[in-house]
C-alpha positions in Angstrom: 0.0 0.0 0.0 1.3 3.4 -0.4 3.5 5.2 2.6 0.2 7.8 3.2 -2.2 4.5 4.1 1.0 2.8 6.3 1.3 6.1 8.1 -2.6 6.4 8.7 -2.7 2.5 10.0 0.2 3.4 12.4 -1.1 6.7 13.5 -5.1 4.9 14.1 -3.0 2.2 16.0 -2.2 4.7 18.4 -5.9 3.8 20.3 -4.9 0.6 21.3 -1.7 1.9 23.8 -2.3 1.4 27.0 0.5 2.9 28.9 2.2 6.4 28.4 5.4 7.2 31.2 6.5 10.8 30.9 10.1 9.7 30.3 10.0 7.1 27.6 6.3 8.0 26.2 5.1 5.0 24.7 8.2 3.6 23.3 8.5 -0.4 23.4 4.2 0.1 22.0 4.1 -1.5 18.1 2.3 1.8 16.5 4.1 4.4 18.8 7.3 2.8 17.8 5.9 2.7 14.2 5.0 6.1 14.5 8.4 7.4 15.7 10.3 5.4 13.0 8.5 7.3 9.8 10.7 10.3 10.1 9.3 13.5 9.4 7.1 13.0 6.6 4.5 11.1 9.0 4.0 14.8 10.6 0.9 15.9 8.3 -0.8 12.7 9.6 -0.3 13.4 12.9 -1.5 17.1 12.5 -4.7 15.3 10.6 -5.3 13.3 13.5 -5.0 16.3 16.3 -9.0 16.6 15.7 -9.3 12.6 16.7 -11.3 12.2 19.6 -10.9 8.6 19.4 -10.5 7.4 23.5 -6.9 5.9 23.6 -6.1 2.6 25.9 -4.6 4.6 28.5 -6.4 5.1 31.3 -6.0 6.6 34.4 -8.4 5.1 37.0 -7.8 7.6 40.3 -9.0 10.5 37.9 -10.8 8.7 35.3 -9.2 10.6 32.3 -8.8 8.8 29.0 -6.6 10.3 26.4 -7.9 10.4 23.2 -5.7 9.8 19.7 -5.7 13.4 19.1 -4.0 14.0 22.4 -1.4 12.1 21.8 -0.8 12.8 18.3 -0.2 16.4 19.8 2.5 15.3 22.4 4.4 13.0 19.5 4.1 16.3 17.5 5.8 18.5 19.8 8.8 16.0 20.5 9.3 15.3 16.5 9.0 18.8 15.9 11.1 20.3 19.3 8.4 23.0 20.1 7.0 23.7 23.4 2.9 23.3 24.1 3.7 27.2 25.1 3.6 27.6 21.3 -0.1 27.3 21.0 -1.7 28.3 24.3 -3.0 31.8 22.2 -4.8 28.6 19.4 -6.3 27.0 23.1 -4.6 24.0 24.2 -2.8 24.2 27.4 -1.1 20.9 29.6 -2.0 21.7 33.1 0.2 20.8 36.0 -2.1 18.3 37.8 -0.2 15.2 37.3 2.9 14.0 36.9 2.1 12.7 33.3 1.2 15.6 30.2 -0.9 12.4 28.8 -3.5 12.9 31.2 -2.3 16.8 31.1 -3.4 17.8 27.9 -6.4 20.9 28.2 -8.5 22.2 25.1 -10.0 25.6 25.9 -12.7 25.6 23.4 -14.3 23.0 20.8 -12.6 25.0 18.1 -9.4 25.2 19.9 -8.4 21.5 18.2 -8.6 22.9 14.8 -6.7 25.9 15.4 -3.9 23.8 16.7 -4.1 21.4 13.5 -4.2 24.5 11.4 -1.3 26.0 13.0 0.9 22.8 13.3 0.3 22.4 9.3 1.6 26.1 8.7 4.8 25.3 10.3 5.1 21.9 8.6 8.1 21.9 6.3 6.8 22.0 3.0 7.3 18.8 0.1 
C-alpha cells in the first residue's frame, strides 16, 4: 500500500496503547514505535489526526481521564518537531500541571481550539 495509508494504519494504532510514562512515552508500543520510526514525513498525519477524539487505551483510574488519539498525536508532534505546548496556548490547548504525566495533562479551551492547533501545526510543517 502506499507510505500515506502505512502512516494512517500506524497513527489509528495509536488507540490501542495502554500505557504512556512521561520519560519514555510510549516507546516499546508497536504503533508508537511505528509512528516514531517514519521520520518526518508522517508529521501531516499526525496534525490530521490532532482533531481525533478517538479514547486511547490509557487510562488513568484515580481521575478517570482517558486520552484520546488526538492528544497524543499532539505530544508526539511537539517531541518530533522540538516545540513547546507554550507555542499554541493563544490557538487553546494548554497541559496543566495536575499530574505527573502531560498524557492525562493535555487541556483544550474551546471545541474550536483542536482545529486551530491542527491548522497552525500544518503552517509550520516543512513544505514537500
Amino acid at each position: 500500500p502506499p507510505k500515506t495509508n502505512q502512516m494512517e494504519q500506524a497513527v489509528n494504532g495509536l488507540a490501542d496503547m495502554y500505557n504512556w510514562e512521561p520519560g519514555t512515552q510510549a516507546k516499546g508500543h508497536y504503533a508508537y514505535d511505528a509512528v516514531m520510526g517514519w521520520g518526518p514525513e508522517i508529521q501531516p498525519v499526525l496534525a490530521a489526526h490532532l482533531t481525533d477524539e478517538t479514547p486511547t487505551a490509557i487510562h488513568d483510574t484515580a481521575y478517570n481521564i482517558t486520552p484520546t488519539v488526538g492528544d497524543v498525536c499532539f505530544l508526539i508532534l511537539l517531541q518530533i518537531t522540538g516545540r513547546n505546548w507554550e507555542d499554541f496556548t493563544a490557538d487553546g490547548v494548554y497541559l496543566s500541571r495536575q499530574l505527573p504525566n502531560p498524557v492525562f495533562c493535555v487541556r483544550w479551551k474551546d471545541p474550536g481550539a483542536r482545529k486551530r492547533v491542527q491548522a497552525r501545526f500544518l503552517q509550520l510543517l516543512p513544505k514537500k
